[in-house]
C-alpha positions as CSV (number, residue, x, y, z in Angstrom):
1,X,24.1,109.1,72.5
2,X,20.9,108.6,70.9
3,X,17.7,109.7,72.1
4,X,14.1,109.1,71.2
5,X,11.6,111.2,72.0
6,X,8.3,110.1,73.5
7,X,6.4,110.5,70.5
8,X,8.6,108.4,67.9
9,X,6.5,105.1,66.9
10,X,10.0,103.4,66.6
11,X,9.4,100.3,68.3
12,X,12.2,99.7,70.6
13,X,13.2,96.8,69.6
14,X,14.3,98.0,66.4
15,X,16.1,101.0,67.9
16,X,18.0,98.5,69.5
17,X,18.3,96.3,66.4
18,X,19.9,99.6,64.7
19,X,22.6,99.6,67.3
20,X,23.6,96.5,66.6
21,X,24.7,97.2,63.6
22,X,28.8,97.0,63.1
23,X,29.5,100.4,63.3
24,X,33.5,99.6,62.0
25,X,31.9,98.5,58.7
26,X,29.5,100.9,58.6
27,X,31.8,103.6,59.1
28,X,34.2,102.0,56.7
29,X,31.6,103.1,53.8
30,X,32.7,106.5,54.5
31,X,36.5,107.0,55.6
32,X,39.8,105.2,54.9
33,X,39.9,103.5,58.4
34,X,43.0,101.7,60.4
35,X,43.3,100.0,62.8
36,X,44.5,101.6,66.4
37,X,44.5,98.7,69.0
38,X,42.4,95.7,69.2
39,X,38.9,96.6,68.9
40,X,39.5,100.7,67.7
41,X,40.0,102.1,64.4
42,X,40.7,105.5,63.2
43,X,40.8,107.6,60.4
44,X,40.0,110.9,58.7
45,X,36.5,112.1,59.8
46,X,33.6,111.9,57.2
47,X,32.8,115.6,57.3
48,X,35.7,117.6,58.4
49,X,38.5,115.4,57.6
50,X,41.8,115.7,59.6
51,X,43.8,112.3,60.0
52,X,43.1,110.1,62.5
53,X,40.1,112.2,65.1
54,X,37.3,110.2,63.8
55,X,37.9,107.0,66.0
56,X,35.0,104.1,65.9
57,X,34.5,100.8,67.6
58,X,31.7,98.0,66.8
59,X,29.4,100.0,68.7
60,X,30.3,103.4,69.1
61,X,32.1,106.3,67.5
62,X,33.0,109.8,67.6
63,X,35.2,113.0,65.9
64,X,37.4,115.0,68.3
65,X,35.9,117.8,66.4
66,X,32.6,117.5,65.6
67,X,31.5,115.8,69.0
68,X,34.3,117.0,71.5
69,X,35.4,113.3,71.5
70,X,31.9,112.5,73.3
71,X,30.9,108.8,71.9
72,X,27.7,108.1,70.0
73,X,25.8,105.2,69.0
74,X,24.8,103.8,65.3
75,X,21.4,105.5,64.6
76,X,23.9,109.2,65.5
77,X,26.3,108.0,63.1
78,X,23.3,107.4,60.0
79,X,21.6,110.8,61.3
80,X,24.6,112.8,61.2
81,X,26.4,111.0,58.1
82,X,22.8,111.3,56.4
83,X,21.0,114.1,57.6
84,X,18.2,111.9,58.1
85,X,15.3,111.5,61.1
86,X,15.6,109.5,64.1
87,X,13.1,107.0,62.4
88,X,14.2,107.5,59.0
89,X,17.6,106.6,60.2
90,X,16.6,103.4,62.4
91,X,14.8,102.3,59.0
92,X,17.8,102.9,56.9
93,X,20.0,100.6,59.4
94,X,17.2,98.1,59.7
95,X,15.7,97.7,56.6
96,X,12.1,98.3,58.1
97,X,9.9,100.9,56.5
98,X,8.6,102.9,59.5
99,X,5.4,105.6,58.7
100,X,6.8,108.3,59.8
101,X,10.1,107.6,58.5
102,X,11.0,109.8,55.2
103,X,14.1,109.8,53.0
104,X,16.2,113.1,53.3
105,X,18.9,113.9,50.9
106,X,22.4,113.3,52.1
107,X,25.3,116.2,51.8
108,X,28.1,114.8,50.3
109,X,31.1,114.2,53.0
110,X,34.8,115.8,52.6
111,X,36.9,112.6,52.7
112,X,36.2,110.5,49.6
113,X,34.5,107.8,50.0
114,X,36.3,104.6,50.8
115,X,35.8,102.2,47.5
116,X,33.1,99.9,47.3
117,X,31.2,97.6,45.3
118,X,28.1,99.1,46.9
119,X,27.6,100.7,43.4
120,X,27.4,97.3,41.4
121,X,24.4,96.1,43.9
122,X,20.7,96.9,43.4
123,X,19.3,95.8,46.1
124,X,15.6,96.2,44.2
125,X,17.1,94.3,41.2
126,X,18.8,91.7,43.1
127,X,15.6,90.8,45.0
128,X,13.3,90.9,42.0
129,X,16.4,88.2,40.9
130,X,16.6,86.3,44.2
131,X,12.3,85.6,44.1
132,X,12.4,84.0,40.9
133,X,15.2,81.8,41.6
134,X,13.3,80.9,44.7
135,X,10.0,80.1,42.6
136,X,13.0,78.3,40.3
137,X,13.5,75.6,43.0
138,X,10.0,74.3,43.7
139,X,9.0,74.7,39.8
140,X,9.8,71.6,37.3
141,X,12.8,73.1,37.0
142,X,14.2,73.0,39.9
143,X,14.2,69.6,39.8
144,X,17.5,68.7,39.9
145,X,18.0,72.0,42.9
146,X,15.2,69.9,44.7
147,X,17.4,66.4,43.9
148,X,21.0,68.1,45.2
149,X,19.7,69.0,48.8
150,X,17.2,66.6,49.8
151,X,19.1,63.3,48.0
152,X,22.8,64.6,48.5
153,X,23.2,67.4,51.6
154,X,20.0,65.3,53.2
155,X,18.7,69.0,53.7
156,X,14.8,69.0,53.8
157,X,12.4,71.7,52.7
158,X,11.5,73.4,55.6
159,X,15.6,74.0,55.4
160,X,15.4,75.6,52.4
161,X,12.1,77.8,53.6
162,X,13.9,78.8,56.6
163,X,17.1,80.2,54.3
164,X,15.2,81.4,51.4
165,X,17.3,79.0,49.0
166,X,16.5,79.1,45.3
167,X,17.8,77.5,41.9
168,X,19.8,79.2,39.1
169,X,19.8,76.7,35.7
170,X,23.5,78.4,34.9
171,X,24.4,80.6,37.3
172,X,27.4,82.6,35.8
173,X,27.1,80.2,32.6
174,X,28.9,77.7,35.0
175,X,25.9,75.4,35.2
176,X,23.4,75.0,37.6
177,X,23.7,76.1,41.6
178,X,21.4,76.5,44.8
179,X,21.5,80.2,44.9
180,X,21.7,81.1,48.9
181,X,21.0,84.8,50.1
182,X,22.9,86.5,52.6
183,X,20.7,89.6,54.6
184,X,22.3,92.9,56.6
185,X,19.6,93.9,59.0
186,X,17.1,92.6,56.9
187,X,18.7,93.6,53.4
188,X,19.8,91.3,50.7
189,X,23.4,92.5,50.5
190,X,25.0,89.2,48.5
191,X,24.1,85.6,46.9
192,X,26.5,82.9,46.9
193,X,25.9,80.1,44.5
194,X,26.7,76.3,45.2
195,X,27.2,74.2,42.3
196,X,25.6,71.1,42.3
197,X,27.8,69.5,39.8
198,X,31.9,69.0,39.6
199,X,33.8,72.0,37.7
200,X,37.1,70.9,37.3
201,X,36.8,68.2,39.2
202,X,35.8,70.3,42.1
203,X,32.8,71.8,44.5
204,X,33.0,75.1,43.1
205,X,31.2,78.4,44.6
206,X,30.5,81.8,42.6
207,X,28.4,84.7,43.7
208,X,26.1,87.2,42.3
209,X,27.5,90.2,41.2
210,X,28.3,93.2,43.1
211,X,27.3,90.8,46.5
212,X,29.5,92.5,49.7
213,X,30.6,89.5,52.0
214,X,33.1,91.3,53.8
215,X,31.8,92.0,57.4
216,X,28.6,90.2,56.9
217,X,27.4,86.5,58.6
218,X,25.2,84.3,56.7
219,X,22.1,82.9,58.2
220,X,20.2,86.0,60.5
221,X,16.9,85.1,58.5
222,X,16.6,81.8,60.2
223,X,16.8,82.9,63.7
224,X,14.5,83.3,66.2
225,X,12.3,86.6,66.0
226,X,13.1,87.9,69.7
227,X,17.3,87.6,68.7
228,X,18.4,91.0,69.2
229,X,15.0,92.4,71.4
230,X,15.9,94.1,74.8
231,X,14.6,92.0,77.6
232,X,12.4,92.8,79.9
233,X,13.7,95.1,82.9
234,X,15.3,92.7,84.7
235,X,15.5,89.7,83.0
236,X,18.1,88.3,80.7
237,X,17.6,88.1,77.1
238,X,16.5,84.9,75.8
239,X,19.2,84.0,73.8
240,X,20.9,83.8,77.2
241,X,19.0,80.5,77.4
242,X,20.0,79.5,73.8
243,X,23.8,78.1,72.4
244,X,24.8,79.8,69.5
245,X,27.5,78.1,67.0
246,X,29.2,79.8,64.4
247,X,30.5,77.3,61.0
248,X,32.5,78.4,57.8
249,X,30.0,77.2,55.2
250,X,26.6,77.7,54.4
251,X,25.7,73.8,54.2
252,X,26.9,73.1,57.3
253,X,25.1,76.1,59.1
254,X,21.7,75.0,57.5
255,X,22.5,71.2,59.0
256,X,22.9,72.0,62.5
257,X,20.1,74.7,62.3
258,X,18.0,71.2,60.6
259,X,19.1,68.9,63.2
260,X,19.4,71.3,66.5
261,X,17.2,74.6,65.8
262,X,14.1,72.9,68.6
263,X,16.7,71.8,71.4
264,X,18.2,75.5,71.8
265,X,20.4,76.5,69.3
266,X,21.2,79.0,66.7
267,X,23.9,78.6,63.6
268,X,25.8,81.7,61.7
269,X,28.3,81.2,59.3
270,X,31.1,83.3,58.1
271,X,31.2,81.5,54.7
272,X,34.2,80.1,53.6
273,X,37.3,78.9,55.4
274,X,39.6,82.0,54.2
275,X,36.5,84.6,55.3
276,X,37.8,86.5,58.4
277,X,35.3,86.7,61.5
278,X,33.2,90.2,61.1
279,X,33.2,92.1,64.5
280,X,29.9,92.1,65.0
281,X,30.1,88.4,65.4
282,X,31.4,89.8,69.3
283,X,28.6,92.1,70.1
284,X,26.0,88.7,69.4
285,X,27.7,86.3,70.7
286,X,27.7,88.3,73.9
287,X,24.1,87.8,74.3
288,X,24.2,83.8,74.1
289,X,24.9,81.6,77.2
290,X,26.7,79.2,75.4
291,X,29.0,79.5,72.2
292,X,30.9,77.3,70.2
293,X,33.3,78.0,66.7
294,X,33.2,75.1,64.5
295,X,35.6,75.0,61.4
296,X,37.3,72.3,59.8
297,X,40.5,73.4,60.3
298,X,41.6,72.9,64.5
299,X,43.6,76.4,64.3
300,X,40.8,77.7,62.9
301,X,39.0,77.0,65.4
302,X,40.6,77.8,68.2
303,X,41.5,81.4,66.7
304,X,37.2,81.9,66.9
305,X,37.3,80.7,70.2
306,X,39.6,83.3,71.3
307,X,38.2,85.9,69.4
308,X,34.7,85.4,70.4
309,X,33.8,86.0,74.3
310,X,33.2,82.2,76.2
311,X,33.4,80.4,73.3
312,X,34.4,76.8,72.8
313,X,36.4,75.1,70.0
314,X,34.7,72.3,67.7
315,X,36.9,70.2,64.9
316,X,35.5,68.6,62.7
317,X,36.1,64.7,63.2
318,X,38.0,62.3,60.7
319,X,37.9,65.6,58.4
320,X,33.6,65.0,58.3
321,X,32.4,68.5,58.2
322,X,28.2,69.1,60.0
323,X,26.7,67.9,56.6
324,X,28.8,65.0,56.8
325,X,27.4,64.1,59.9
326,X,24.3,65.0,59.1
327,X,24.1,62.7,55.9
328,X,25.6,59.8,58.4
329,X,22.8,61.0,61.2
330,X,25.1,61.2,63.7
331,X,25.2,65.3,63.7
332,X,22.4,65.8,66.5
333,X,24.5,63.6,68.7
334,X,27.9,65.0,67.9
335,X,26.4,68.3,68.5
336,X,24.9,67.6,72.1
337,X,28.1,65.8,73.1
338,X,30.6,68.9,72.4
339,X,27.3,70.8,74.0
340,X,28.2,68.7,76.9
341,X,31.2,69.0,77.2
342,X,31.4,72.8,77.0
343,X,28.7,73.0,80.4
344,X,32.1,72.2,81.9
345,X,30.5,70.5,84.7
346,X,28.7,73.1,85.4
347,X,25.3,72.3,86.7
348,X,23.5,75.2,85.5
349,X,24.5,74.8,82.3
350,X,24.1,70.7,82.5
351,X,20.3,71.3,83.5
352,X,19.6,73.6,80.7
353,X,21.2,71.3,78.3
354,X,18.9,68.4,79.6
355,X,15.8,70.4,78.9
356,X,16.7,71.8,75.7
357,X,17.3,68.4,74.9
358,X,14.3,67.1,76.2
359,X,11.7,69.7,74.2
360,X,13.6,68.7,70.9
361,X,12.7,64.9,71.9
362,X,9.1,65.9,72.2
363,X,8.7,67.7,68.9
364,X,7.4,65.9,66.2
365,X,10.6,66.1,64.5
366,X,12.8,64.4,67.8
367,X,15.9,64.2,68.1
368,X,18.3,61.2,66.7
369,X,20.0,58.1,68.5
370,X,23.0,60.1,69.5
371,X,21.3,63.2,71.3
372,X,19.2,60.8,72.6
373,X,22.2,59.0,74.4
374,X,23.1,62.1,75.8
375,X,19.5,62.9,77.2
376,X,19.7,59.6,78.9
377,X,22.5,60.0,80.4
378,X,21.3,63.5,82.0
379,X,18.0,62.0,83.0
């Protein structure tokens, strides 16, 4: 496993912030990989090839050959894949630039690479692109960007701060669309564009080109800075204290992130209803004392909940998804209650809800008529 020597400056918590990093799709950049049992995969090894002795899971990986089927961590994989430094390899998987940390030229492995559309994405370009579509929504013409979230999706500016949102005026040549960026470790690896008129007669979405959904969660730039820090020896790690909730779209994660983000809890979203729930998702949902799946489809739901450790199954009601709610302002109540509910009468869990619910009532921005029923009741 990896090591790091007394004298690396590589904070810790970024060494643990690298080895959070899905090693399944990381790996999957290298090797044709398939799937061995429920959380293992297998496949040709990057460097010496063979059929099936490289096997990796989320977190951990290893070659029969190459490290006598001993398992290693993320940062291992980039150093030995790369040929990099410790700290050039945490700041490769973490997207922070580190002093000491140099590029080193990688050798080329056996196995061909698995096909991507890595190729297609500059990440310089595409955040040179992604800045002036964000100056694009507070200029004049991002007027009618401005008029789509705040006067139809009821989503306010410190929303569209927290997400980096911006404004394309015809994104694709389809029209105008809220251009939303999606980060890997701190990378901008895709942006998905919402139109904010009918095509067709439809809510159409498009993406930028060359942007990599596939094993990537939407929202990491709007959570709380200590998500992912090691605790303190000893103690648990503060999302322990917090609920996490994971949505299909976008629009809905950025509501209950609006609505809920000051009484406890933290939204990702997979992105649309067909996109399949990365692995990683497991690994962070681990680390949250409460978790709920909320898609608009029941099944749906229920298949997160099982696939996710503890979690707990949310429909949306009457077919209104968490921006319909949120438009109605009944979303910070809805929340709370299915909250409440998933305490399970434990007391613990009831107490923590209380308070959470309680600091959100004190903030400046409150809580609404329906979380505030529920805080009653606890009181």
């Amino acid at each position: 496993m990896t090591t790091n020597a007394t004298f690396s400056p590589v904070p810790d918590h970024l060494i643990a912030a690298a080895n959070q990093i899905d090693l399944i799709e990381l790996a999957g950049r290298y090797t044709e990989l398939r799937k061995k049992s429920v959380n293992e995969y297998c496949g040709p090894c990057p460097k010496c090839g063979g059929n099936d002795r490289f096997v990796v899971q989320a977190d951990k990986f290893f070659c029969r050959n190459c490290h006598s089927g001993k398992w290693q961590d993320a940062i291992a994989f980039e150093r030995w894949i790369g040929g990099v430094s410790f700290g050039q390899a945490v700041s490769n998987l973490t997207g922070v630039d580190l002093p000491d940390a140099k590029p080193m030229p990688r050798t080329a492995p056996i196995v061909k690479r698995k096909p991507a559309r890595l190729s297609t994405w500059n990440a310089g370009a595409k955040a040179r692109l992604l800045a002036s579509l964000q100056d694009n929504l507070l200029a004049d013409v991002g007027k009618p960007g401005r008029a789509y979230l705040e006067g139809e999706r009821a989503l306010l500016p410190a929303t569209w701060r927290a997400y980096g949102l911006g404004f394309h005026p015809d994104a694709n040549g389809l029209g105008p669309a809220i251009a939303m960026p999606w980060y890997k470790a701190g990378r901008l690896v895709a942006i998905r564009y919402r139109y904010i008129h009918l095509i067709n007669g439809k809510r159409e979405v498009r993406s930028e080109t060359g942007s990599i959904f596939e094993g990537h969660l939407f929202g990491g730039q709007a959570l709380l800075s200590f998500v992912a820090m090691p605790p303190d020896e000893g103690r648990k790690n503060g999302e322990w204290f917090r609920t996490l909730v994971l949505f299909e779209g976008e629009l809905n994660a950025m509501s209950a992130h609006q609505i809920a983000h000051h009484t406890g809890v933290d939204v990702l979203s997979v992105g649309s209803q067909s996109a399949s729930i990365p692995s990683g998702i497991i690994a962070i949902a681990r680390r949250y004392g409460a978790v709920f799946a909320w898609f608009d489809e029941p099944a749906l739901a229920a298949a997160a909940a099982v696939a996710l450790p503890g979690c707990h199954a949310i429909s949306s009601p009457n077919g209104q998804d968490a921006n319909n709610l949120l438009q109605a302002g009944w979303l910070g109540g809805f929340l709370a209650a299915a909250r409440l509910k998933g305490c399970q009468g434990n007391a613990e869990k009831i107490e923590r809800l209380k308070w959470d619910l309680w600091d959100g009532a004190q903030t400046e921005q409150g809580i609404d008529a329906g979380a505030q029923s529920i805080l009653d009741e606890l009181m």
